[in-house]
Structures are given as C-alpha cells and as structure tokens.
Short mmCIF file of the C-alpha atoms (twelve columns), coordinates in Angstrom:
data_MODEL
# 
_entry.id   MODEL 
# 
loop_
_atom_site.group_PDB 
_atom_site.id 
_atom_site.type_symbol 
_atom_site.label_atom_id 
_atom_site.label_alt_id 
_atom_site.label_comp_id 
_atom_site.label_asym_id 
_atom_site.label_seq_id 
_atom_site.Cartn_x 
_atom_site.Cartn_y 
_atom_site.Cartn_z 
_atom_site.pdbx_PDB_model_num 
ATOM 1   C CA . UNK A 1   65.255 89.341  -9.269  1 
ATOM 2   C CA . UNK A 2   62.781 91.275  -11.475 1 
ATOM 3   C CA . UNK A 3   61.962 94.353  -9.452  1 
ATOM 4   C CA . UNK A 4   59.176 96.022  -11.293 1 
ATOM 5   C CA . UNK A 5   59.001 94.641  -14.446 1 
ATOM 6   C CA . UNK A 6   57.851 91.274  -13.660 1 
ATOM 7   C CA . UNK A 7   55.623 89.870  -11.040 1 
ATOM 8   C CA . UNK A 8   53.912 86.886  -10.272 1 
ATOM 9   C CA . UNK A 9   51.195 87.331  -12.749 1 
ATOM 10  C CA . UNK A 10  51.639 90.939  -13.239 1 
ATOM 11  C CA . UNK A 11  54.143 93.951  -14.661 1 
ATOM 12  C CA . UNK A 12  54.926 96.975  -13.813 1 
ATOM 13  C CA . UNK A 13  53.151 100.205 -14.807 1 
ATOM 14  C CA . UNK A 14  54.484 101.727 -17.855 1 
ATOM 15  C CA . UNK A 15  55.434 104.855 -16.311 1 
ATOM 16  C CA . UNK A 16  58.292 106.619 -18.854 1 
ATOM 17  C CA . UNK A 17  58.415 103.436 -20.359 1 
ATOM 18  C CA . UNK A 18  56.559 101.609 -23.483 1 
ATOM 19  C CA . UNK A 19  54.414 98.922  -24.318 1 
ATOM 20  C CA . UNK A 20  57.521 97.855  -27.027 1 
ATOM 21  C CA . UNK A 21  59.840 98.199  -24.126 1 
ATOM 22  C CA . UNK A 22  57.961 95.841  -21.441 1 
ATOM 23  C CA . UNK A 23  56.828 93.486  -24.589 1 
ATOM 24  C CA . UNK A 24  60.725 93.545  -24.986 1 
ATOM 25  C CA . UNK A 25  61.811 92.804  -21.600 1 
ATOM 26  C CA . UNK A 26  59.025 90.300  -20.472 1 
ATOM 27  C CA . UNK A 27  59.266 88.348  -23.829 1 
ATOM 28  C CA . UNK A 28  62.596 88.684  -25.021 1 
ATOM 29  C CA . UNK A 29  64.661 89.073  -22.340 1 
ATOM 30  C CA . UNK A 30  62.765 87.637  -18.998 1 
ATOM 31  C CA . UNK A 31  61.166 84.764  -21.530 1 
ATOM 32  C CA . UNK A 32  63.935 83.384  -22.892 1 
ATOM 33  C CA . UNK A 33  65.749 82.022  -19.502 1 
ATOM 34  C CA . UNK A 34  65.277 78.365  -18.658 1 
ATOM 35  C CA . UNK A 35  61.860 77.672  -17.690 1 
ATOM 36  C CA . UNK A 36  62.523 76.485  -14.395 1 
ATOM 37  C CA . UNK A 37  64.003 80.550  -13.466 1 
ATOM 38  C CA . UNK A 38  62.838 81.191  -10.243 1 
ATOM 39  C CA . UNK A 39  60.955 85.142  -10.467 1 
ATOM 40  C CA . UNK A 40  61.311 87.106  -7.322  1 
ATOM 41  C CA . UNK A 41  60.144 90.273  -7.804  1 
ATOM 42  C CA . UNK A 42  59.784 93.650  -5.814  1 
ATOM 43  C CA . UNK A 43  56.217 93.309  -4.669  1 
ATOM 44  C CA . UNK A 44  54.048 90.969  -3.638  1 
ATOM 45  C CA . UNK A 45  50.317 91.665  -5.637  1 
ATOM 46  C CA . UNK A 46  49.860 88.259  -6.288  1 
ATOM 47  C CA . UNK A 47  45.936 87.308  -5.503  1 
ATOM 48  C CA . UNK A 48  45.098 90.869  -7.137  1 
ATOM 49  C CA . UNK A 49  47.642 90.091  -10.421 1 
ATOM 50  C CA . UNK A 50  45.120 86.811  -10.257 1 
ATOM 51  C CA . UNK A 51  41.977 88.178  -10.244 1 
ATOM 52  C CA . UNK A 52  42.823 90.365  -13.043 1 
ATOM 53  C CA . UNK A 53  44.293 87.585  -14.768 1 
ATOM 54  C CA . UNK A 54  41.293 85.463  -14.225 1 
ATOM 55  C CA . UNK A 55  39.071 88.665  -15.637 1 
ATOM 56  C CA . UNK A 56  41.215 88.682  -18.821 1 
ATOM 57  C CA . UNK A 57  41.435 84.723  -19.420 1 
ATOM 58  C CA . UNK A 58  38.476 83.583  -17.127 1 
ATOM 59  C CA . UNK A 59  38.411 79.892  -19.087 1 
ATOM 60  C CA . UNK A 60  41.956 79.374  -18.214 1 
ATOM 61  C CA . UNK A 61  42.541 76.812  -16.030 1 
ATOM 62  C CA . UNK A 62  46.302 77.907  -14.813 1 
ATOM 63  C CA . UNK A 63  45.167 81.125  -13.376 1 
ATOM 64  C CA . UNK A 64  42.196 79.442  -11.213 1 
ATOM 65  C CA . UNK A 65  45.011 77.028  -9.947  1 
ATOM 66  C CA . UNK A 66  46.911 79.772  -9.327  1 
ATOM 67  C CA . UNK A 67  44.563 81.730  -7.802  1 
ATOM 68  C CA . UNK A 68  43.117 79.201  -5.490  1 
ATOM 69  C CA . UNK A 69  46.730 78.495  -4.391  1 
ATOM 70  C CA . UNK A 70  47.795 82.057  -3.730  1 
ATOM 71  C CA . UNK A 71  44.638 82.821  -1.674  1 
ATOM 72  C CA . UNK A 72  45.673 79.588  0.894   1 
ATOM 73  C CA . UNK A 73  49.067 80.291  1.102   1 
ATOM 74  C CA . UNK A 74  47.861 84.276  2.160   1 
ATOM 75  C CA . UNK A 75  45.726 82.193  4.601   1 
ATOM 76  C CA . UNK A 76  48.566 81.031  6.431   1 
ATOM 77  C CA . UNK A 77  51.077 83.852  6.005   1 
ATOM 78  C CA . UNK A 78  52.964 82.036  3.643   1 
ATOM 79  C CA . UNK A 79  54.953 84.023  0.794   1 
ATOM 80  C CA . UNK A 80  53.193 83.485  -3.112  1 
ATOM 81  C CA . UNK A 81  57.062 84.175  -4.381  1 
ATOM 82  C CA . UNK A 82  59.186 83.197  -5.958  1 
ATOM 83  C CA . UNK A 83  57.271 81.665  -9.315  1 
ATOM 84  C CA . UNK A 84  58.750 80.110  -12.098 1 
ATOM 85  C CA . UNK A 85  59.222 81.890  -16.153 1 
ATOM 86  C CA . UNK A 86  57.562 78.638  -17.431 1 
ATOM 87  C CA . UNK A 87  55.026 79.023  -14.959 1 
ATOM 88  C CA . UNK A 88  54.488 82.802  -15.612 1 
ATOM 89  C CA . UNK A 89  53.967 81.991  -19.436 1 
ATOM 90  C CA . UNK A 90  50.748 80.152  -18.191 1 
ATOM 91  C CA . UNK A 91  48.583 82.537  -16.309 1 
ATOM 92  C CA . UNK A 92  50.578 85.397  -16.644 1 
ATOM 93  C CA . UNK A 93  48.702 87.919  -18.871 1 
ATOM 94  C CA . UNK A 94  51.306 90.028  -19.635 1 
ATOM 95  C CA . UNK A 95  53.521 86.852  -20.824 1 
ATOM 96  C CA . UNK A 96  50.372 85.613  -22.560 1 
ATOM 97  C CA . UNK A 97  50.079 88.631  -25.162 1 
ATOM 98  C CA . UNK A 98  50.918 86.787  -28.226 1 
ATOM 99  C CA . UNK A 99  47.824 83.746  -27.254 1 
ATOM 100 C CA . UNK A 100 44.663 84.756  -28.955 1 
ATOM 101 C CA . UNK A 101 42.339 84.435  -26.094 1 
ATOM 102 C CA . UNK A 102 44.448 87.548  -24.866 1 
ATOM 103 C CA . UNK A 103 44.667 89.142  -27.792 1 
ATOM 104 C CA . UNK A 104 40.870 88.317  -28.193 1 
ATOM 105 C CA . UNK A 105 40.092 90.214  -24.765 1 
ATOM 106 C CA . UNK A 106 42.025 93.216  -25.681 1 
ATOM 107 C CA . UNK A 107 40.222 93.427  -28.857 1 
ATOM 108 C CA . UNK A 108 43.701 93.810  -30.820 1 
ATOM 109 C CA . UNK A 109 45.743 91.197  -32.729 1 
ATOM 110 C CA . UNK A 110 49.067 91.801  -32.180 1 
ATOM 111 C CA . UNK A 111 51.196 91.298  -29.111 1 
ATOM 112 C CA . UNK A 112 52.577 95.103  -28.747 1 
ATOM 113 C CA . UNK A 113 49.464 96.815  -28.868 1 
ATOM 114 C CA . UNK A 114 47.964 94.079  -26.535 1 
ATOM 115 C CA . UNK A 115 50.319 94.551  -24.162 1 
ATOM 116 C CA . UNK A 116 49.530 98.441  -24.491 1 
ATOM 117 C CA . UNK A 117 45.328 97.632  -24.325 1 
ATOM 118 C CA . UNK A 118 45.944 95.216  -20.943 1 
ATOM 119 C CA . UNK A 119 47.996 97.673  -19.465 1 
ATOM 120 C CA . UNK A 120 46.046 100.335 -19.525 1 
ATOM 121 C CA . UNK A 121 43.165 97.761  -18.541 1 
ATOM 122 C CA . UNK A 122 44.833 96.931  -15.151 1 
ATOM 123 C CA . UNK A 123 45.680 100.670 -14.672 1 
ATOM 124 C CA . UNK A 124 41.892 100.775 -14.084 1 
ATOM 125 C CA . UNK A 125 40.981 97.344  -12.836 1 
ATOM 126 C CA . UNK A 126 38.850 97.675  -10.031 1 
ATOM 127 C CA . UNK A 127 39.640 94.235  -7.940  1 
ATOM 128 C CA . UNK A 128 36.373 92.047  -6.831  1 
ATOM 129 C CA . UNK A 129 36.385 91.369  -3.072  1 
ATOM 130 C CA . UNK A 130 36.324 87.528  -3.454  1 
# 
C-alpha cells in the first residue's frame, strides 16, 4: 500500500516534502521490491496520471497501452488498481526520471532535479478532455 507517494503512473505532491525525498522513496525504496509488487495506492487518478504521462513521453508505447487500457476499464466501472513496480518503471514518469527522454522533457539531466522540473509540471498540468 503506497498511500500518497506512489500511484499508478503518478506521485504525490511534494507538499513539506522534497524532490530528494520522493526520488528517494519511489527509486530506492518503492523500486527496489520484486517487480511483480502489486501498488495499491490511496487514490485512483489513473487516466489523468496517463495523459500527463503520455504529454511527458508521448513516443512511449507503455503509456498509450496503458492509457487505452485504463480508459476501458473506467468504461465499465472496473478498478485501474492495483499495478505492478515493474510495470510502474515503464510509463510511470516519476519512476522514469533517470531515462533521457524524461530527463530530455524536463530540460535537466539529472534524476533529482527532474523529478523536481516534472513535479512542478503536473502541479500545473491542465488535463486534455480526450
């Protein structure tokens, strides 16, 4: 159970917390377990978590999967948790901070202050209706 810090394609705001700290806990603590760790976390923002991920890694085929997927199973009232840690580390932008295509989007080149430029990206994010 992750709570706050991780979601299904998303983190938690930042709040009194750090970009070191959630770098920390997503990558270091929450990425280390066995792949196959099931991630149940406090919220449900799945599609949205997508659609940012899609806007920060629109090439990546994992997060249109993922997407696509998530929007059917909202169709039919189905849940989009639990996920997977492996799974997270594949469309999961947050988890994705040391790839360059992240790093390339966020303009920096090192996973701490990406986390800190994506963050405060999504803070702002305004979702597209599709």
């Amino acid at each position: 159970f992750t709570g706050d810090t991780l979601f299904v394609a998303g983190c938690g705001k930042f709040y009194e917390g750090t970009a070191d700290e959630m770098y920390r806990a997503l990558l270091e603590v929450l990425g280390r377990l066995p792949p196959d760790t099931r991630v149940y976390c406090g919220h449900e923002y799945t599609i949205n978590n997508l659609k940012f991920a899609r806007h920060v890694e629109p090439n990546n085929p994992a997060v249109q999967e993922k997407l696509a997927w998530a929007k059917e199973k909202y169709s039919v009232g189905e849940p989009t948790v639990p996920s997977t840690i492996a799974e997270e580390f594949t469309y999961n932008p947050f988890m994705r901070v040391r790839e360059k295509m992240v790093q390339q989007h966020a303009g920096e080149t090192e996973p701490v202050t990406t986390m800190r430029a994506i963050r405060k990206e999504k803070d702002h994010f305004k979702v597209p209706r599709d």
